[in-house]
C-alpha positions as CSV (number, residue, x, y, z in Angstrom):
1,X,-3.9,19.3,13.7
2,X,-3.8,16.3,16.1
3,X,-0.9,17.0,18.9
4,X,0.7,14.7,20.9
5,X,1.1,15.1,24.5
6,X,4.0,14.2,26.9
7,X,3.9,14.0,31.0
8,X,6.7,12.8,33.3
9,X,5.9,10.6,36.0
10,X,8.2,11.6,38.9
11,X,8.8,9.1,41.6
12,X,10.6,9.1,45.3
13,X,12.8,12.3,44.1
14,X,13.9,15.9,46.1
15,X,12.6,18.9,44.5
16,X,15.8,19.7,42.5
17,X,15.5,16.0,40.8
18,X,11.8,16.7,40.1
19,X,12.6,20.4,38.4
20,X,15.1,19.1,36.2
21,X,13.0,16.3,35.1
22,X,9.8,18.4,34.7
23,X,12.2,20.8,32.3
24,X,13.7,18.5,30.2
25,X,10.1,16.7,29.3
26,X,8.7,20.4,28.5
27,X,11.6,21.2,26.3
28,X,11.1,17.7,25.1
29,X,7.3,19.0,24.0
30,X,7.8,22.0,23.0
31,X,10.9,20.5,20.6
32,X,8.8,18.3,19.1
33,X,5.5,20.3,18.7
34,X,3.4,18.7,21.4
35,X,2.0,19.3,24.6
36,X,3.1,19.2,28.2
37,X,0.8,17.7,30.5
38,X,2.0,18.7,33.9
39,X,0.9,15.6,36.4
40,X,0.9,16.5,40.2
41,X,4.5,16.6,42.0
42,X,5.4,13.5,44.2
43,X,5.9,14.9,47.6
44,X,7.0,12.3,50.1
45,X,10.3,13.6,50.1
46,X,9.9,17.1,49.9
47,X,6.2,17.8,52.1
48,X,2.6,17.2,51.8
49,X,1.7,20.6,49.6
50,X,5.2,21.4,47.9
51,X,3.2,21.7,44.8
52,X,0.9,24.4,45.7
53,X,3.3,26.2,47.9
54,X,6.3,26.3,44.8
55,X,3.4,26.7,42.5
56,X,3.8,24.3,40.5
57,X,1.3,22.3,40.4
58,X,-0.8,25.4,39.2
59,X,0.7,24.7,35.8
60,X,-2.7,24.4,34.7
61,X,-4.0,27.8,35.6
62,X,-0.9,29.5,33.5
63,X,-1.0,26.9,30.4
64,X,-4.9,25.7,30.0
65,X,-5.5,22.7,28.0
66,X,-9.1,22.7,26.6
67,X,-8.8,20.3,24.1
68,X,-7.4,17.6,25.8
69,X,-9.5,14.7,25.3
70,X,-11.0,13.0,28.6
71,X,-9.7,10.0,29.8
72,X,-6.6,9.8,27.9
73,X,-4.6,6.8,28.2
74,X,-1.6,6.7,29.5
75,X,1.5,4.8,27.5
76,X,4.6,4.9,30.2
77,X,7.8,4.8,28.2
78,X,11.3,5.0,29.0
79,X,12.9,8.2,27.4
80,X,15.6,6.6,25.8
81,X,12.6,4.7,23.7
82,X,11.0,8.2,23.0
83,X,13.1,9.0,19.7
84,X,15.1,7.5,17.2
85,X,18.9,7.5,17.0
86,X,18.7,11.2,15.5
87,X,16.4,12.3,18.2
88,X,14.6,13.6,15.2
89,X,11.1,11.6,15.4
90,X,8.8,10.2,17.9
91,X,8.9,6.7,17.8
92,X,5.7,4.8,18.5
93,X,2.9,5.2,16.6
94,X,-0.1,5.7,19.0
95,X,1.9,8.9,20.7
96,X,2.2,10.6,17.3
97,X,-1.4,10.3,16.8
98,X,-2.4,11.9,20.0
99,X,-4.2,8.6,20.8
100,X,-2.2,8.2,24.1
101,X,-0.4,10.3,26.6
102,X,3.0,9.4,26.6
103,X,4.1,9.0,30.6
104,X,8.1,9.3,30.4
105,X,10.0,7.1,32.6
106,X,12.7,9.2,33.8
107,X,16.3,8.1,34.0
108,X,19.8,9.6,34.0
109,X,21.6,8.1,30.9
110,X,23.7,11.3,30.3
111,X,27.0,9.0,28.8
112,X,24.6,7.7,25.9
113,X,24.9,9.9,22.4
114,X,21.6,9.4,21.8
115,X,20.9,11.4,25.0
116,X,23.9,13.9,24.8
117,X,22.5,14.7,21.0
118,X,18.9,15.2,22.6
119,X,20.3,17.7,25.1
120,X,21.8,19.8,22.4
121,X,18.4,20.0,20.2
122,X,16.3,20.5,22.8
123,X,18.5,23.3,24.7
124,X,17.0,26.3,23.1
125,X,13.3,25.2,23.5
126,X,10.8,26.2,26.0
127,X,11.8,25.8,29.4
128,X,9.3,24.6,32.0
129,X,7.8,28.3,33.4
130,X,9.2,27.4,37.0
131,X,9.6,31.3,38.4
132,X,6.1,32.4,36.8
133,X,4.4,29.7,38.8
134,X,6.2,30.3,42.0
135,X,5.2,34.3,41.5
136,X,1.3,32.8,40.9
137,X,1.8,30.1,44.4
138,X,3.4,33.9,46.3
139,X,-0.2,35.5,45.2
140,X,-2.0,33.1,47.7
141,X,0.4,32.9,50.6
142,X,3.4,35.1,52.4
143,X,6.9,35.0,51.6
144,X,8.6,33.3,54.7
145,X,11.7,35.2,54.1
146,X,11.2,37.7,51.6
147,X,13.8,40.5,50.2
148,X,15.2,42.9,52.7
149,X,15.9,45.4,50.3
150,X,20.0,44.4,51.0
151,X,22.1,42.4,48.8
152,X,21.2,38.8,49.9
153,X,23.9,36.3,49.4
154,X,22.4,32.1,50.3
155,X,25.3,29.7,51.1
156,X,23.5,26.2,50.6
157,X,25.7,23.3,52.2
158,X,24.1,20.0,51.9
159,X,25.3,17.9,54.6
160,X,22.7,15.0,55.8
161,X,23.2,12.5,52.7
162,X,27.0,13.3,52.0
163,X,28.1,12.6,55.6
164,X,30.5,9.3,56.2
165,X,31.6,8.3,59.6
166,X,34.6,6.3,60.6
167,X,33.6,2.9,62.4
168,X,36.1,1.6,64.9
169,X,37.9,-0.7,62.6
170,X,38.3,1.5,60.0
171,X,35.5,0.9,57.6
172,X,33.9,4.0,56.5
173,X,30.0,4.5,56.3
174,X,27.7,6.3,54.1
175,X,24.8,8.5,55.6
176,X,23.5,7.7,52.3
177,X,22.1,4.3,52.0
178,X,24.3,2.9,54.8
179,X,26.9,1.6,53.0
180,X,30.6,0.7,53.8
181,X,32.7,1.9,51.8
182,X,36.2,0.0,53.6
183,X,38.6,1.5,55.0
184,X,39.9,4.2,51.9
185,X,39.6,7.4,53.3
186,X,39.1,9.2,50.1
187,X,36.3,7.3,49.2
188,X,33.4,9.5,49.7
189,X,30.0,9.1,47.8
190,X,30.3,13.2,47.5
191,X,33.2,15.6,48.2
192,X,33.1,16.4,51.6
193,X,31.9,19.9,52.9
194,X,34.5,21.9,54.9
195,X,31.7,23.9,57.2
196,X,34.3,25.7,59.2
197,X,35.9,27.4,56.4
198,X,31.9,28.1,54.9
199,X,30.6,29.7,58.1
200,X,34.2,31.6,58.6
201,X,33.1,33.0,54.7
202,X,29.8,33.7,55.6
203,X,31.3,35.8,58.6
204,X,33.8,37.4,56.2
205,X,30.8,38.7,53.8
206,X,28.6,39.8,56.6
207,X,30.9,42.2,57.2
208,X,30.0,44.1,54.5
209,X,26.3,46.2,55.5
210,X,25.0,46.1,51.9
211,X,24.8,42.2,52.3
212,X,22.3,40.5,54.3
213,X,24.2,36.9,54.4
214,X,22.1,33.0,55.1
215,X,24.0,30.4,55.8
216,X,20.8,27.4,55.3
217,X,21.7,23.9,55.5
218,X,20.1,20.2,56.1
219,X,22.2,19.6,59.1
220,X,23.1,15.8,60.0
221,X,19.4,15.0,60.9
222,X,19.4,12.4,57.7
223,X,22.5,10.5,58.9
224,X,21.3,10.6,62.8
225,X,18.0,9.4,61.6
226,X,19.3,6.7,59.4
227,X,22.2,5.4,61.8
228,X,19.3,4.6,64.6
229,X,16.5,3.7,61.6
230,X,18.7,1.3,59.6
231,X,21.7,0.0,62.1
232,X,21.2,-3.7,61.0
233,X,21.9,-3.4,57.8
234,X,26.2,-2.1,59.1
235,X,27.6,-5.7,60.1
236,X,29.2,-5.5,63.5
237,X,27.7,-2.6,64.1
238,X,26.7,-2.3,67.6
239,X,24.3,-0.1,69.6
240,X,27.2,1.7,71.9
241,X,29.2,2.3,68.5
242,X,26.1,3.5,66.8
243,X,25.4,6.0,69.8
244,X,29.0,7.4,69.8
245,X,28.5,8.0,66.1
246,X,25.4,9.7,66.3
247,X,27.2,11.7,69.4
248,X,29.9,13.0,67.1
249,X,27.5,14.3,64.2
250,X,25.6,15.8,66.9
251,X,29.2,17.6,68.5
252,X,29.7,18.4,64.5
253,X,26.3,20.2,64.3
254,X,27.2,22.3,66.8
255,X,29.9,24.4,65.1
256,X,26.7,26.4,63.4
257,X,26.3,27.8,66.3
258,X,28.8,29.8,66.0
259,X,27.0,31.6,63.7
260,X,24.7,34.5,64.9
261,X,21.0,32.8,64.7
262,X,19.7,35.7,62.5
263,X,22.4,34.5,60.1
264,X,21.6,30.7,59.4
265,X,18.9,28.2,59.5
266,X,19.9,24.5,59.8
267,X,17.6,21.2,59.3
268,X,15.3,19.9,57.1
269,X,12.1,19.9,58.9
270,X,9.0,20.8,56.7
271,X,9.3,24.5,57.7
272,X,12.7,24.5,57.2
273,X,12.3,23.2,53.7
274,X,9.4,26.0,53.0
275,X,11.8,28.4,54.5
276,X,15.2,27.6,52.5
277,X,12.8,28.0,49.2
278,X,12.1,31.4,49.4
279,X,15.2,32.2,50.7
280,X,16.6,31.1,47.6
281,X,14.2,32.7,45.6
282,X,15.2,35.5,46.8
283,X,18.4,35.8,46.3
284,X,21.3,37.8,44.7
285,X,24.0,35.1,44.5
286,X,24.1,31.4,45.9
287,X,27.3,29.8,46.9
288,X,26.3,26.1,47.1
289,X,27.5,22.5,47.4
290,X,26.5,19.8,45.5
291,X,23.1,18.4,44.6
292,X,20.3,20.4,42.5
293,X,17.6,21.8,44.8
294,X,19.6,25.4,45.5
295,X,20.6,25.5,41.9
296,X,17.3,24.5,40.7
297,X,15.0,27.3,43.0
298,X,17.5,30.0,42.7
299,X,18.3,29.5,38.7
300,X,14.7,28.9,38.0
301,X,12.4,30.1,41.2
302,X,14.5,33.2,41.7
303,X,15.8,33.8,38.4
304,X,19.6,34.3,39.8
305,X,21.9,34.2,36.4
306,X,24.6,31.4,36.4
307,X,27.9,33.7,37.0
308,X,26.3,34.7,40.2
309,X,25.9,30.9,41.6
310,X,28.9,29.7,42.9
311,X,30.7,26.2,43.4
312,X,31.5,26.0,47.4
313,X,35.1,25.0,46.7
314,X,35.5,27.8,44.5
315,X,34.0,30.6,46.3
316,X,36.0,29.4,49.3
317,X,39.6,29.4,47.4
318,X,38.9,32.9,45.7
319,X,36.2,34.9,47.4
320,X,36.7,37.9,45.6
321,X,35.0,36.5,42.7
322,X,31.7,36.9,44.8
323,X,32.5,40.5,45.9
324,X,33.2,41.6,42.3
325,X,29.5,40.3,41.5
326,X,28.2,41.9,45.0
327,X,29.8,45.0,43.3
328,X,28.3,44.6,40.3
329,X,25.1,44.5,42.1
330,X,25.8,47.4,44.1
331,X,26.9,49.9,41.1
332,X,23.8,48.9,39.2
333,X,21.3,49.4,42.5
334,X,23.7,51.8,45.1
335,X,20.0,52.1,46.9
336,X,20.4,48.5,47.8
337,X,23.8,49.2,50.0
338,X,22.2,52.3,52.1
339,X,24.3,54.5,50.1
């Protein structure tokens, strides 16, 4: 039986944008009775080895492929153009065959039926084997922050792309990009993070001894980096303004240091990336912003269940819904609270 075989070509995403993409095309496969070829992660935005150190670029060593023929060529198509309207049948002809390897173009079209009808089918097939392959990457390496034997709760606040500023007339500025957004002050490219009322949470939880509580964050190093990498693309935007900009994020930094050190780990250097996945993975329960890298390595790395991921806003406005999961936790495992 000749099977067709479907890749996804992933370029200049973060490692949540890259999981969800790698998923969806391996549900794609398995829905339509192909095979996944897994093609290396793209790790300019992540680091150099992400896919060895998550483990998955050993896809391979887990799902062998010994009958894929050598020097397949590769078709790139967008995934709308993968299916017909009914997201019943592959499309073109030279993919059914197996004479190519389809190379999906990945693109967010969520508001198109065609795409909303694929989701459904597709939700109950094979998901891509993300917490297998990170146990197979642990084999060869150290966790940098493995389990303590305590409940561990992860608060995730992603801060460096979501900040805006205030310029002088008014105009407000996206970290993101650099772009004004005028002088609206509820326009925000993402809801913005309240961090006092997240560490003050964090302190609250910590205050129970079963729970071993990390607070792990990006910091503002992306908006301080971009405000003195990309200052001539703000009109009017002068160097003494820009300085007294980057000024305030840095003041705003400061507040995790309120925060015992043992308790939090803040900025996205390479380490700090390696470091903030296998805390995640890790984890008990997540309380994060927005943005799919937490959700992605604790859901998928860690194998936390959805009830026991948590909306910032949410956990902030009722908290006990996190301590009546922490209690669940603790009834099922009373060795983890030193009882």
């Amino acid at each position: 039986m000749i099977q067709h075989r479907i890749a996804v070509k992933v370029t200049w995403a973060g490692l949540g944008d890259q999981m969800m993409q790698m998923d969806l095309i391996h549900r794609i496969a398995a829905f339509s009775q192909g095979r996944y070829v897994h093609l290396p992660m793209f790790p300019k935005r992540i680091f150099p080895d992400v896919g060895d150190f998550t483990g998955i670029d050993l896809y391979h060593r887990l799902h062998p492929d010994p009958d894929a023929p050598p020097d397949l060529p590769q078709l790139m198509i967008d995934l709308v153009d993968l299916f017909d309207e009914d997201c019943t049948t592959l499309l073109p002809e030279e993919v059914r065959s197996g004479a190519v390897l389809a190379v999906v173009k990945f693109q967010y079209l969520n508001a198109l039926p065609k795409m909303q009808n694929l989701y459904r089918r597709i939700a109950q097939s094979a998901p891509f084997p993300f917490r297998d392959l990170y146990r197979l990457g642990l084999q060869g390496r150290p966790s940098l922050n493995p389990a303590t034997g305590r409940i561990r709760l992860v608060v995730h606040l992603r801060l460096g792309d979501t900040a805006t500023m205030t310029l002088a007339d008014g105009r407000r500025l996206t970290a993101d990009g650099m772009r004004i957004l005028g002088t609206d002050p509820t326009l925000s490219v993402r809801p913005p993070v309240d961090v006092a009322r997240a560490i003050d949470f964090c302190r609250h939880m910590a205050a129970d001894p079963a729970v071993d509580v990390m607070l792990l964050s990006d910091g503002y190093d992306l908006a301080i980096r971009n405000l003195k990498t990309f200052r001539s693309m703000v009109p009017g935007l002068s160097i003494e303004e820009r300085d007294s900009l980057i000024a305030q994020l840095e003041e705003k930094g400061r507040i995790f240091e309120t925060l015992p050190a043992e308790m939090r780990r803040v900025g996205e250097t390479e380490e700090d990336t390696r470091f903030a996945i296998d805390t995640l993975a890790a984890a008990d329960l997540v309380v994060r912003t927005s943005g799919g890298f937490a959700l992605m390595v604790a859901r998928h790395m860690g194998g936390v269940p959805p009830n026991r991921i948590f909306d910032l806003d949410a956990a902030l406005a009722t908290p006990d819904l996190v301590r009546r999961e922490i209690a669940r936790i603790a009834e099922a495992a009373p060795e983890r609270t030193g009882a």
